[in-house]
C-alpha positions as CSV (number, residue, x, y, z in Angstrom):
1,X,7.8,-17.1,-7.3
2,X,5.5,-20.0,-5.7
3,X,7.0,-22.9,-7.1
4,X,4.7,-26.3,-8.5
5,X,4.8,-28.7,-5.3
6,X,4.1,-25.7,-2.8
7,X,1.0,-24.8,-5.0
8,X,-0.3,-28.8,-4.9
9,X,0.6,-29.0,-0.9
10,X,-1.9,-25.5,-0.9
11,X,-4.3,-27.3,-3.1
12,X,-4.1,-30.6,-1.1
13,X,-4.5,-28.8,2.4
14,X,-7.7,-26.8,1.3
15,X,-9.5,-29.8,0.9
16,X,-12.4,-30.0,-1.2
17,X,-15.9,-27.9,-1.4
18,X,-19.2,-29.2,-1.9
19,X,-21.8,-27.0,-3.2
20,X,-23.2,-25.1,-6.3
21,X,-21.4,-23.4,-8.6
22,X,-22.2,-21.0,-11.8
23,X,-20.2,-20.5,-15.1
24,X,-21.7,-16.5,-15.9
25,X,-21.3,-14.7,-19.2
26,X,-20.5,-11.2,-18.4
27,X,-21.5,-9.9,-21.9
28,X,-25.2,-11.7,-21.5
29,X,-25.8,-12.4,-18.5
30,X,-26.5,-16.1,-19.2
31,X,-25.5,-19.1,-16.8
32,X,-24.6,-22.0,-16.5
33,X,-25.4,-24.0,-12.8
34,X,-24.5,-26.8,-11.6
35,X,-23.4,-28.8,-8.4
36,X,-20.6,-30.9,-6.8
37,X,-19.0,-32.9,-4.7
38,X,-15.7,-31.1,-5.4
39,X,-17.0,-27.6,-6.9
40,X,-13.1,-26.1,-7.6
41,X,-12.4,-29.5,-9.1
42,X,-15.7,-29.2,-11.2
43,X,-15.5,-25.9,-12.3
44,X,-11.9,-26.7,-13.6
45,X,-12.8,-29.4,-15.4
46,X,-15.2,-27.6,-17.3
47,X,-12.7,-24.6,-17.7
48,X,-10.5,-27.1,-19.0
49,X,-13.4,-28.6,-21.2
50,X,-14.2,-24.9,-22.7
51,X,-10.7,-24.6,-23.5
52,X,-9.9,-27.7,-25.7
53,X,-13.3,-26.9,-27.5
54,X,-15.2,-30.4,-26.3
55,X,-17.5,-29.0,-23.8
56,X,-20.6,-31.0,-23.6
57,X,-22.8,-27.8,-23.4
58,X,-22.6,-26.7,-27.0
59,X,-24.1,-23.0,-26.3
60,X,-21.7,-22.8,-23.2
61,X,-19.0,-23.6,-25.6
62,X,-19.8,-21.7,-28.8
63,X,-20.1,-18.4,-26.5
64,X,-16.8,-19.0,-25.5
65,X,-15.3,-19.4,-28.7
66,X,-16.9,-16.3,-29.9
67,X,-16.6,-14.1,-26.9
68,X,-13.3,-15.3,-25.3
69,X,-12.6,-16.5,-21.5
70,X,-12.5,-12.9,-20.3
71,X,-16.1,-12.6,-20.7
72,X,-16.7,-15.4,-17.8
73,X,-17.1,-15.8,-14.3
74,X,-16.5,-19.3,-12.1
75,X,-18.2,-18.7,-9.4
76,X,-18.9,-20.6,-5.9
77,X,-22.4,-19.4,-5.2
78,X,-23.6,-21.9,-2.4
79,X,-21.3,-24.3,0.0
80,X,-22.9,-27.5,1.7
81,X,-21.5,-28.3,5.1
82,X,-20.7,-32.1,5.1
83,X,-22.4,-34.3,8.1
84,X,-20.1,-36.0,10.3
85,X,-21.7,-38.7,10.6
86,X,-19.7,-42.2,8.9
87,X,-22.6,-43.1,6.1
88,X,-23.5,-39.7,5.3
89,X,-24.5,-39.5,1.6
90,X,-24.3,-35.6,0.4
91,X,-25.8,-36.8,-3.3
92,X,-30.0,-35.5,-2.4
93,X,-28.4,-33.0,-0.2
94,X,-26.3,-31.4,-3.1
95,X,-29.7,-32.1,-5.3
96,X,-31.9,-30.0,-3.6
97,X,-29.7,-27.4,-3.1
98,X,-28.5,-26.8,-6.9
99,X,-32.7,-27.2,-7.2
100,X,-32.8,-24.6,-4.9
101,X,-30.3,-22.3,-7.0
102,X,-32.1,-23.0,-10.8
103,X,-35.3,-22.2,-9.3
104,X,-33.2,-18.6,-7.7
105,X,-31.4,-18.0,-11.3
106,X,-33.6,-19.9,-13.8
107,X,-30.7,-19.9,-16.1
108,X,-32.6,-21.5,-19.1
109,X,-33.6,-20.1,-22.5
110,X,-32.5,-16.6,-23.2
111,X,-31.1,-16.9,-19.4
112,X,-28.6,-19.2,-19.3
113,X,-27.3,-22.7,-20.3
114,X,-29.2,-25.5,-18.4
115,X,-32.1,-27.4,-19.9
116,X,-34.9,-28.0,-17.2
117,X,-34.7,-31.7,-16.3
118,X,-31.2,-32.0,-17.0
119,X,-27.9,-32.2,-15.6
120,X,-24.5,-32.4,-16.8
């Protein structure tokens, strides 16, 4: 058994992703998409948020409540390599490429979760 502080050391030491993720329904096929700076980090959160019953997407939320957590995937579907260079600024970079994704998936209406023009 893996005990609490060797899981945070494994947590710490992976570092953190940027990119897009997607929340799926497995039963609809509907999605959620988003992006972050920390995508594990974000996609906790909202499992977290889905969970206690306060996410902000209310569709999101009241699928979960009627279908369960079993009927979703969290899924990474697009890392962004960070720039080493000292003032590099991933915000437009992480824009485009969750743009990039919606366009790809069009998860709104009948097909997902987002609302074109806006981002949680």
């Amino acid at each position: 058994m893996v005990d609490r502080k060797e899981l945070v050391r494994q947590y710490k030491e992976a570092g953190t992703s940027m990119g897009v993720y997607r929340i799926r329904n497995l039963r609809n096929g509907r999605s959620f998409v988003g992006s972050a700076r920390d995508v594990r980090g974000k996609l906790n959160g909202h499992l977290a948020q889905l969970k206690m019953g306060v996410h902000r997407n209310r569709e999101l939320q009241r699928d979960w409540n009627e279908l369960g957590p079993e009927a979703f995937a969290f899924e990474v579907v697009d890392l962004l390599e960070a720039k080493h260079e000292p003032d590099y600024d991933p915000t437009e970079d992480l824009r485009v490429l969750e743009e990039l994704w919606l366009e790809k998936l069009q998860p709104f209406g009948d097909q997902g979760y987002n609302t074109p023009g806006r981002r949680i």
